[in-house]
N, C-alpha and C positions, 0 to 999 in steps of 0.2 A: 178351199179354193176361193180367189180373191174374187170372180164372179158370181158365188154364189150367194144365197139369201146369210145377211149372221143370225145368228137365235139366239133369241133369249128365252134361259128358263126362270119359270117363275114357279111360285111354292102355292101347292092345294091347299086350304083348308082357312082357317081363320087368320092367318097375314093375310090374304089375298084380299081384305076385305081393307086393310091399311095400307096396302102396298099397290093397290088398283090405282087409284088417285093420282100417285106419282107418277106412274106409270102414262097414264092420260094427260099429264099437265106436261110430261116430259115430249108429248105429242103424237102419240103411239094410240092406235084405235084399234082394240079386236073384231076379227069377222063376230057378226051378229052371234055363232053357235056358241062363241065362247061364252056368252050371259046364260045360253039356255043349263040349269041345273040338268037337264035328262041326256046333255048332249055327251056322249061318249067319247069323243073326239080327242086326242092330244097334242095334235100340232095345231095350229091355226094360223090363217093369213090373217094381217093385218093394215091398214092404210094405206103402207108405205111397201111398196115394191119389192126392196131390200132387205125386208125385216119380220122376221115369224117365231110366231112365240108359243114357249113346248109347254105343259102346265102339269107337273110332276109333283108327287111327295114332298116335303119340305126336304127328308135327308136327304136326297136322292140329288139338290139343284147342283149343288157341290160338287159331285161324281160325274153328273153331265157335264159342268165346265171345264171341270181337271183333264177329263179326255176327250177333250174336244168334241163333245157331243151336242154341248150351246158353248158362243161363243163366249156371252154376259149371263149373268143371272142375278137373281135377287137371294140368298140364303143369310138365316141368323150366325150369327156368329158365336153360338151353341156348335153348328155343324160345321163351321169355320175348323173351332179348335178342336173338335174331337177329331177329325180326320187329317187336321193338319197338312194338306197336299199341297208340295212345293211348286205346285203348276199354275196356284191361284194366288192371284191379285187384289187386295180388295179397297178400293181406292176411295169410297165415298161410304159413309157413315146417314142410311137413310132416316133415321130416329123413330122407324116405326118398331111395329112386335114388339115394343119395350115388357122386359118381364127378367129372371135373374135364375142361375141356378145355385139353387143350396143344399144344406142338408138334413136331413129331416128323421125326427125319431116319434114313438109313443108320446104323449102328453104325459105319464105317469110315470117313464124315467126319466125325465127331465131334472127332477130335485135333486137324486143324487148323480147324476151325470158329470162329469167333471172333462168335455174335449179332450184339454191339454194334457191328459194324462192315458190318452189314447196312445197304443201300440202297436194296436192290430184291429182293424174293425172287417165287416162282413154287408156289404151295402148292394142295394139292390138298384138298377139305374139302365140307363140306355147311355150312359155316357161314363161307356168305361176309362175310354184312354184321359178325360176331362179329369174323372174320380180320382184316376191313380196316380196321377199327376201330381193332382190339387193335394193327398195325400201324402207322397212321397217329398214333397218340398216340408211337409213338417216333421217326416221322420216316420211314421205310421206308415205300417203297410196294410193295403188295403187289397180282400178280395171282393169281384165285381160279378156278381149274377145279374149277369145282362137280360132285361125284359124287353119289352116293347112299349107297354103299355101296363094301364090296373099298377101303376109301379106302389099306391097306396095300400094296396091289400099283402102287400110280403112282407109286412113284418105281424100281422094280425095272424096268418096263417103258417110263420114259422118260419121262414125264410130267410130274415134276416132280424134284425134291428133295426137298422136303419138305412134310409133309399138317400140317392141324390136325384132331384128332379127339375122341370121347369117350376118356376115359382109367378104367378100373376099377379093374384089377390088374396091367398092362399088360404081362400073358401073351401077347396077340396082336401088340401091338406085338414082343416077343421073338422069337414065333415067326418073324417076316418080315422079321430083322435091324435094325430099327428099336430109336433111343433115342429117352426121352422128352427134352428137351434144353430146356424150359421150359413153365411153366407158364403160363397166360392167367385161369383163374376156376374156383373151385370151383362145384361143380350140387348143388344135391338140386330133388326135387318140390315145387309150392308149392300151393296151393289158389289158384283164378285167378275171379274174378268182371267178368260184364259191366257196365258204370260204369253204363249208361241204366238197367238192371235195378235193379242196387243203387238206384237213385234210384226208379224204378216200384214194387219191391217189398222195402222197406227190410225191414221184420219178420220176411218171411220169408228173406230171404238173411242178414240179421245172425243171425238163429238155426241157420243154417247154418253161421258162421262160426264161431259159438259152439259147436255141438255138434264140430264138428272141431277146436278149438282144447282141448275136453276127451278127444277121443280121443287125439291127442298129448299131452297133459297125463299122460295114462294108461297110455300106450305108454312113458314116460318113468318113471313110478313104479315 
């Protein structure tokens, strides 16, 4: 409804610490509970009358936008492509969460390992539709045991060979004898808007897009 508050969701966890800032310079103030860590809460008001910000899962900003459950959101564009949902928009390229997803095996098959002569692999990942995708464009078919998490512990315990995962600094990968041994797409944060919305409430979401597109502007000076 065009008199109601828009929302945006934003992503829990470590973007929220890169993504906060834009978000503040874009003009945007959370009620006090949102700093408090013990605060339970998920929606919160904020500044601006018009405007209330939900603070979900990172996979999850996607799925709130696509059904109109926020209007905008901030999600990587990891969960962009795995989900694919023709409902979303994604207009502005915020340059944070920068990080990549690859593929990853043992340190000790590496030597004789040869990719391109892959046919079938067996990979462990939370990004299955990404995986199969990324795989099927070279001819390989690919099965995907979908995790959640610990994606580094399935191929030590039999699982698989090899996972495709978020890639940072790939200090964990290290830790648990893992090489990165290709690369599939670079990720940052993107600003994500709902299509129907945009079409319902053009002014206000284009000045949205605007005041965010001058935060990164700013963040960049």
């Amino acid at each position: 409804m065009a008199n109601e508050p828009l929302i945006l969701a934003l992503p829990k966890g470590r973007i929220m610490r890169d993504v906060l800032p834009i978000v503040r310079r874009a003009g945007i103030t959370p009620e006090p509970a949102f700093d408090d860590p013990e605060c339970r809460q998920l929606r919160f008001r904020t500044n601006l009358a018009g405007l209330d910000i939900i603070r979900v899962r990172s996979f999850d900003v996607a799925t709130f936008v696509a059904f109109g459950g926020a209007h905008i959101g901030v999600a990587g564009n990891d969960v962009l492509m795995e989900f694919d949902y023709p409902e979303l928009y994604a207009p502005l390229d915020l340059g944070v969460g920068q990080c990549r997803i690859s593929v990853a095996e043992p340190a000790d098959f590496v030597t004789d390992d040869d990719p391109s002569r892959w046919s079938s692999v067996r990979v462990a990942t939370k990004y299955p539709g990404i995986t199969s995708r990324h795989f099927a464009r070279r001819g390989v078919q690919a099965e995907c045991i979908k995790l959640n998490g610990a994606m580094e512990l399935a191929p030590q315990l039999g699982l698989c060979r090899r996972i495709v995962d978020l890639v940072s600094t790939g200090a964990t990968l290290e830790a648990n004898g893992l090489v990165e041994i290709e690369r599939i797409c670079d990720i940052t944060s993107r600003l994500t808007v709902n299509r129907a919305a945009w079409k319902t409430r053009p002014e206000e979401i284009n000045e949205w897009i605007g005041k965010f597109q001058e935060a990164v502007d700013a963040k960049a000076a």
